[in-house]
N, C-alpha and C positions, 0 to 999 in steps of 0.2 A: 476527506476529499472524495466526490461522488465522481467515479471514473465509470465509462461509459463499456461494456465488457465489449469482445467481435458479436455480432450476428451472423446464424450459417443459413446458406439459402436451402428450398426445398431442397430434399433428395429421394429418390429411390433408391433401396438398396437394394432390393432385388436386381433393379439394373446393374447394379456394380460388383456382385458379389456371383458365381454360380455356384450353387450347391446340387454337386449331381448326384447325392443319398437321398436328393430329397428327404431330408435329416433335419433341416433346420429351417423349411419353410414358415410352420410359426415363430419360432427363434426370432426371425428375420422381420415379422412383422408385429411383434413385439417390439424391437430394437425402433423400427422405423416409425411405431407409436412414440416410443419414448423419446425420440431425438426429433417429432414433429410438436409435443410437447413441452419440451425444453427451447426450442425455437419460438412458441405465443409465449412461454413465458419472458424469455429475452427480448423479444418486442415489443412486449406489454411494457416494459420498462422507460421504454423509449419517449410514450407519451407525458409522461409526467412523470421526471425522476425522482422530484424530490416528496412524491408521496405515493413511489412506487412499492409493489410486494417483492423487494428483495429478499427476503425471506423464503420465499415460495418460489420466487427463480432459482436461489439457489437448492432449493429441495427437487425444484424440477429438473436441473444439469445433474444432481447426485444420482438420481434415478436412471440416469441415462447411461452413466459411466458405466454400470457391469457389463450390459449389454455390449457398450462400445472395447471393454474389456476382453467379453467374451467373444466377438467377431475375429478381433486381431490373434487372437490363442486358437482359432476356428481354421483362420488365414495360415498360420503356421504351421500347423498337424495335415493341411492340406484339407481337409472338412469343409474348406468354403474356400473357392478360385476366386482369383481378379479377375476380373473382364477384360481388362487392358490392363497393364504393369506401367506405370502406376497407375491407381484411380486416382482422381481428384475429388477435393472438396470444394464448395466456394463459400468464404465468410468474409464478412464485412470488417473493414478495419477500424479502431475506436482511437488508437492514440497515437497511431502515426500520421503526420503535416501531408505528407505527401499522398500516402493514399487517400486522404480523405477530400483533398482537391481534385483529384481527376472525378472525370462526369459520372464514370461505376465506378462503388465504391469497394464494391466485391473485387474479392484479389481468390485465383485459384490455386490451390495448394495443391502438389501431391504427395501423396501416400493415407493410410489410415494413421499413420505417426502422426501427421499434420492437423488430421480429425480429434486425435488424442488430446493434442498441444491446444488446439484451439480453445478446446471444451472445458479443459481444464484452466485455461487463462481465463476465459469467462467465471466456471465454477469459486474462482479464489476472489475476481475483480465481485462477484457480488455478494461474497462474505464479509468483504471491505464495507460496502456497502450499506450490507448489513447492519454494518459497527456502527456506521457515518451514521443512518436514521433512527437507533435506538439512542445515543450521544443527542442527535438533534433532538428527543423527543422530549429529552430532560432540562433544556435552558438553561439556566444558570441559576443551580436548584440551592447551590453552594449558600447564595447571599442572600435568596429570598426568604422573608419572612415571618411569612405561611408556610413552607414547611418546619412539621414535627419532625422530632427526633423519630418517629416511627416512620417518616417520609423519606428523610435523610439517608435512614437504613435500605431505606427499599432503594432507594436512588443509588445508594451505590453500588446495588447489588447489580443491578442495570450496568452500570460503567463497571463493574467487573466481566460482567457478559460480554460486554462490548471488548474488553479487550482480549478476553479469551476468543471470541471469534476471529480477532483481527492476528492474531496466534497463529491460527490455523488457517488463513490464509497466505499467510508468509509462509508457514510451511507448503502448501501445495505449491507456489510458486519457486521455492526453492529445489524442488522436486522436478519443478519443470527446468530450470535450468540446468541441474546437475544430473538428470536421470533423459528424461524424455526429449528433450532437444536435443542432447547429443546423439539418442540412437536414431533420432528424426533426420541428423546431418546426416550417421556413417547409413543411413539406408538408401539413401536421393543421391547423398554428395552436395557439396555448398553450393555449388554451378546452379544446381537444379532452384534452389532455394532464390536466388536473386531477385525475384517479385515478392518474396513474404516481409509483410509489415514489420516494423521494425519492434513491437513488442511481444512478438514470437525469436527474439534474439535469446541468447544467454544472459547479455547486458544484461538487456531492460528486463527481464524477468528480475536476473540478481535485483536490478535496483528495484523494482515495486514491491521484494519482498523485504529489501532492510527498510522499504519507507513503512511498509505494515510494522513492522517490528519495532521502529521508531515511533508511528501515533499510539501503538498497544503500549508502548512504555510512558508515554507522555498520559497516558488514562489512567495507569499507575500511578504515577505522581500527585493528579490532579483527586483520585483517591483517598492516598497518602494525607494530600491536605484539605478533605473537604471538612472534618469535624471543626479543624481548627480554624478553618476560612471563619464557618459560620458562627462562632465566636467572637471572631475578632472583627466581622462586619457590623455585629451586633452590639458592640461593648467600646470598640478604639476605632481610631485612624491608623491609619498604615504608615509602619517605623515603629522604629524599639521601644520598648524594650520587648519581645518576643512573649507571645504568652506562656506558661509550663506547658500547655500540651502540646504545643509548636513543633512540628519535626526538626530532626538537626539538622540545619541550612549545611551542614557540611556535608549531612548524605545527599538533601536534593539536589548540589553541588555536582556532587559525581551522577545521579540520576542524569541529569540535564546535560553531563558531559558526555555519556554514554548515548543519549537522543541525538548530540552534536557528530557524533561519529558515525551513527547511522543513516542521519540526512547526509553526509559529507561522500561518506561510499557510495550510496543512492546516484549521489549529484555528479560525481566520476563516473561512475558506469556510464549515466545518459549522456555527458559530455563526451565518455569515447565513443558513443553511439553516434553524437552529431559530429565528429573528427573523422571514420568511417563512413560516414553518408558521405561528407565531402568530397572524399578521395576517390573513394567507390564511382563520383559521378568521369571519371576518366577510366573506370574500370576494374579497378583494383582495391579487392577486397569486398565486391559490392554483396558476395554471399554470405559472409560470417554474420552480419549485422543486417541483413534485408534492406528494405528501398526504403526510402522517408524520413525524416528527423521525426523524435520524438516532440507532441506537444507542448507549445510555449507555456500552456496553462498550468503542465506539469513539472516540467524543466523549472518554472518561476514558485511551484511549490516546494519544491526540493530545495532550494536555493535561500527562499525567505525561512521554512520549517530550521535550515541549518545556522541562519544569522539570528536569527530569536532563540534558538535554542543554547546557544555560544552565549546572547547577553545576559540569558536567564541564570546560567553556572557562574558566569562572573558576578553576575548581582547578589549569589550565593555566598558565593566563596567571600564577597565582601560584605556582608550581614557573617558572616561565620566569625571573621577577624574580628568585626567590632563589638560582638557579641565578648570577645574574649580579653576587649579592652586594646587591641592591636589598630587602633585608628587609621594611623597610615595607612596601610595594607589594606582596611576598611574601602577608604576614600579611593584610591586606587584603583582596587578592582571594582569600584562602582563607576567612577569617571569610565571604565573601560567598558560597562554595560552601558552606560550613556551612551558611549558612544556607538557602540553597535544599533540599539533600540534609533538614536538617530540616523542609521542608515534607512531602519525598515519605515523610516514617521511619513517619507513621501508616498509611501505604500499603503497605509493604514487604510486610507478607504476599501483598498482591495481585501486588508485584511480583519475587515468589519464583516467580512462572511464568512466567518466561523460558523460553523453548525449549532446554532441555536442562540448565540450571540446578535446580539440585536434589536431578537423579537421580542422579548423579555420586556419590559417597563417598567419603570418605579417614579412614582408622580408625575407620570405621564411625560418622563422623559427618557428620551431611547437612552440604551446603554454607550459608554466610552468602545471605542474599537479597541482590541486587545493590547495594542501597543503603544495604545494612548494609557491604559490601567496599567502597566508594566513602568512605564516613562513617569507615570506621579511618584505611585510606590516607590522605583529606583531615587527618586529624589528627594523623598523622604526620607529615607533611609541615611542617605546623604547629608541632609540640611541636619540632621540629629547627629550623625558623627561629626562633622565636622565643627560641630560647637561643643565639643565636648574635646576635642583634639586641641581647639583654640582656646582655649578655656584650663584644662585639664594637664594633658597628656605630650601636647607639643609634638610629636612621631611626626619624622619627613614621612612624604609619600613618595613611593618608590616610584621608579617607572614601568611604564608599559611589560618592555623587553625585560627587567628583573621578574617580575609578578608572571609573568608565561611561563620563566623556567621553573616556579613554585606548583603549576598546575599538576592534580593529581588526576590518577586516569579512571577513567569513568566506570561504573558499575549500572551492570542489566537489573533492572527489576521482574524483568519477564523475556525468555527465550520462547522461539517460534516453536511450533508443536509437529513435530514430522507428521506425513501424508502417508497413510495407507492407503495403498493401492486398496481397492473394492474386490470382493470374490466375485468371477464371473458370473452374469447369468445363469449362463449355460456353457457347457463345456464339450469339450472334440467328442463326437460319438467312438471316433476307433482308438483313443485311450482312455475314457474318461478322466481325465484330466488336462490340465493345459502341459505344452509340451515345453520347454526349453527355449527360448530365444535363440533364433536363429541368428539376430543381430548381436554381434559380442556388444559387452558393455563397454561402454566410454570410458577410455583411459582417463587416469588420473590428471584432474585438469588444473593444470600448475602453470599456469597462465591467469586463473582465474583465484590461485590460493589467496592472494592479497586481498577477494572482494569476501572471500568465505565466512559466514555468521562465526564469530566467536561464542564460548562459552556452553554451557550446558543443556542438550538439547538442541542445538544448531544443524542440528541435522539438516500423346493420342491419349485424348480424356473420354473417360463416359461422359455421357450427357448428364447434365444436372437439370434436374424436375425442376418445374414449377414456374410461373413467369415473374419476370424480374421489375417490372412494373410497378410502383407506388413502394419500391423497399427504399430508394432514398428520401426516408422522412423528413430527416433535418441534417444539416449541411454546418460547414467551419469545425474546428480544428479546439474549440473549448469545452473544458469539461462542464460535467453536466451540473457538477456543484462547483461551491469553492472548497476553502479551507476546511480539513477534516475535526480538531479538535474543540469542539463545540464547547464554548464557554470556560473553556479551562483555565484556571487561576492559578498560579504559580506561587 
């Protein structure tokens, strides 16, 4: 999914900063190249997202971080004053309802922790990005039959890329939840915070990093099964009997259970997010979680990512049974993928914009939308056990509520990749080095332990430059793609 990152308005940082060693005058304008640079590349995106150089935005925000680094280590050694306590920054909001309605869309932030948080929710939103246009650029290379085996190879090396970047954008967003936004509260106080958009929260950070963590796993999968896809598009119809090199429908099973638990955290978080906006509008609590509900386009991503990925473990878990002769249990958990795949089937149109999904053609007719290929498959599957049950085997089929408490619990195929911090620029002339954080670190946030990535590797304002005229390009509250998993076949 192409999510649209903040944009920050001009700035001068000379005005915001004084430096009376005159120590760091070029430092300074250095810093003010590279975050004037990171800004056309963040706007450059704007125009056309889905054949934008997010690659080169996000090379342009990495360049910018030491610097933005080394000012805050500068700020604390005392090597470089505020002008006013706090400065502000002004950046545009991308995914919150509320800010994006009002007439400016620019929302002012204080402190450099805010300039941190920002840059950094952009730097990870165009790694995602990232993922989302090298996925699109591949179609649905699975079933085509023009590529070689030596295409194949290459393709998936592509869809390994992809989800290694989308890796290490759940890690910098986890970084910002659990590192940077909490020293952003204890420096302001939440009070101070009540205009910042709401995906500068803890939430929504947590949740855009388990929904990265979720499509990098679902790239996994889709992976996992591209050899044998294109075999069996090539050779059968879909339904048993499995071909040998088939994966074990009982690991993609757990796969797809563990995607199901990280859309479902995802989709809690944003919902306490829009529970807190609610309340917040009489006053109370309105700083933990900032102004605005999170976008519908997002919220309905998280939501549908979590009910297709629920029907897909069931659909597993019943090809696994009947793979093993266990019919009943077969039929069961497929009737229960049915049934899920029939909640998303009034959606399907929406969820025909898959990333790459679509565009693709074969005899000059467009492809099935994903939920419509999952719905045959799933009844295939189906229509082949269950004559084989009638026939054969005769096994009741259990119910619903038995077959849940059978569900086993899900396995990662890939953990998010921690964030290193960047070595500064440049660092305090009167120690050379950076000095100690004067803001303690954020206690251990045990409020938040239920949302925590499991498993291994889970780690008086200045003035603002520049005029603010023609920065409202495009207006509402949608993202700028759709759905992120581009062609992916289960």
């Amino acid at each position: 999914m192409l999510l649209p990152p903040p944009l920050p308005a001009p700035v001068a940082l000379a005005q915001l900063l004084a430096d009376p060693s005159s120590s760091h005058t070029h430092d300074l304008t250095h810093a003010e190249a590279a975050r004037a640079r990171t800004r056309t590349a963040l706007k450059a995106t704007r125009n056309d997202p889905q054949a934008a150089d997010w690659a080169g935005a996000a090379r342009a925000v990495a360049e910018y971080l030491p610097h933005l680094y080394a000012i805050l280590a500068c700020v604390e050694a005392d090597d470089l004053l505020l002008r006013t306590d706090p400065v502000f920054f002004a950046w545009r909001a991308s995914l919150s309802s509320q800010a994006l309605k009002k007439a400016s869309k620019r929302v002012l932030l204080p402190s450099l922790h805010a300039e941190l948080t920002a840059t950094l929710l952009s730097y990870a939103l165009c790694l995602a990005n990232q993922a989302s246009s090298l996925v699109t650029s591949l179609g649905s290379y699975e079933i085509a039959s023009s590529v070689t085996t030596t295409g194949l190879k290459g393709h998936d090396e592509t869809v390994n890329q992809a989800a290694d970047t989308l890796c290490r954008a759940s890690g910098v967003l986890m970084h910002l939840a659990e590192v940077i936004i909490p020293r952003w509260e204890a420096a302001v106080g939440l009070d101070a915070l009540r205009a910042r958009p709401v995906e500068m929260s803890r939430e929504v950070t947590t949740a855009l990093a388990k929904m990265c963590l979720a499509d990098a796993n679902l790239l996994a999968i889709r992976r996992l099964l591209s050899r044998s896809l294109q075999v069996a598009h090539s050779t059968t119809t879909p339904g048993p009997p499995l071909p040998p090199s088939h994966p074990s429908p009982a690991l993609l099973a757990k796969l797809h259970l563990q995607v199901f638990t990280l859309y479902d955290e995802a989709r809690a978080a944003a919902k306490t997010v829009s529970s807190s906006s609610s309340s917040s509008s009489s006053g109370a609590g309105a700083g933990a979680t900032g102004s605005g509900d999170l976008s519908p386009a997002l919220r309905r991503y998280l939501s549908d990512g979590r009910t297709l990925a629920l029907a897909l473990s069931y659909k597993w878990l019943g090809v696994d049974a009947g793979e093993r002769g266990e019919t009943g249990d077969a039929l069961g958990f497929l009737g229960m993928a049915g049934a899920e795949l029939e909640a998303l089937a009034g959606k399907d149109k929406g969820l025909r914009a898959l990333k790459g999904f679509g565009k693709a053609r074969v005899g000059g007719k467009a492809r099935k939308g994903k939920v419509g290929e999952e719905v045959e498959s799933t009844e295939a599957f189906r229509n082949a056990y269950r004559r084989v049950n009638d026939s054969v085997h005769f096994h009741p089929v259990p119910s619903p509520q038995t077959l849940q408490s059978r569900l086993p619990s899900g396995r990662a195929a890939l953990a998010l990749k921690p964030f290193p911090p960047p070595s500064p620029a440049f660092r305090p002339r009167s120690t050379g080095a950076p000095p100690p954080s004067r803001i303690p670190p954020p206690p251990p946030t045990a409020a938040f332990a239920a949302m925590a990535l499991g498993g291994p590797g889970a780690g008086g304002a200045a003035a603002v430059g520049g005029d603010s005229s023609g920065e409202e390009d495009e207006g509402g509250d949608e993202a700028l793609g759709s759905y992120f998993g581009a062609g992916q076949y289960f």
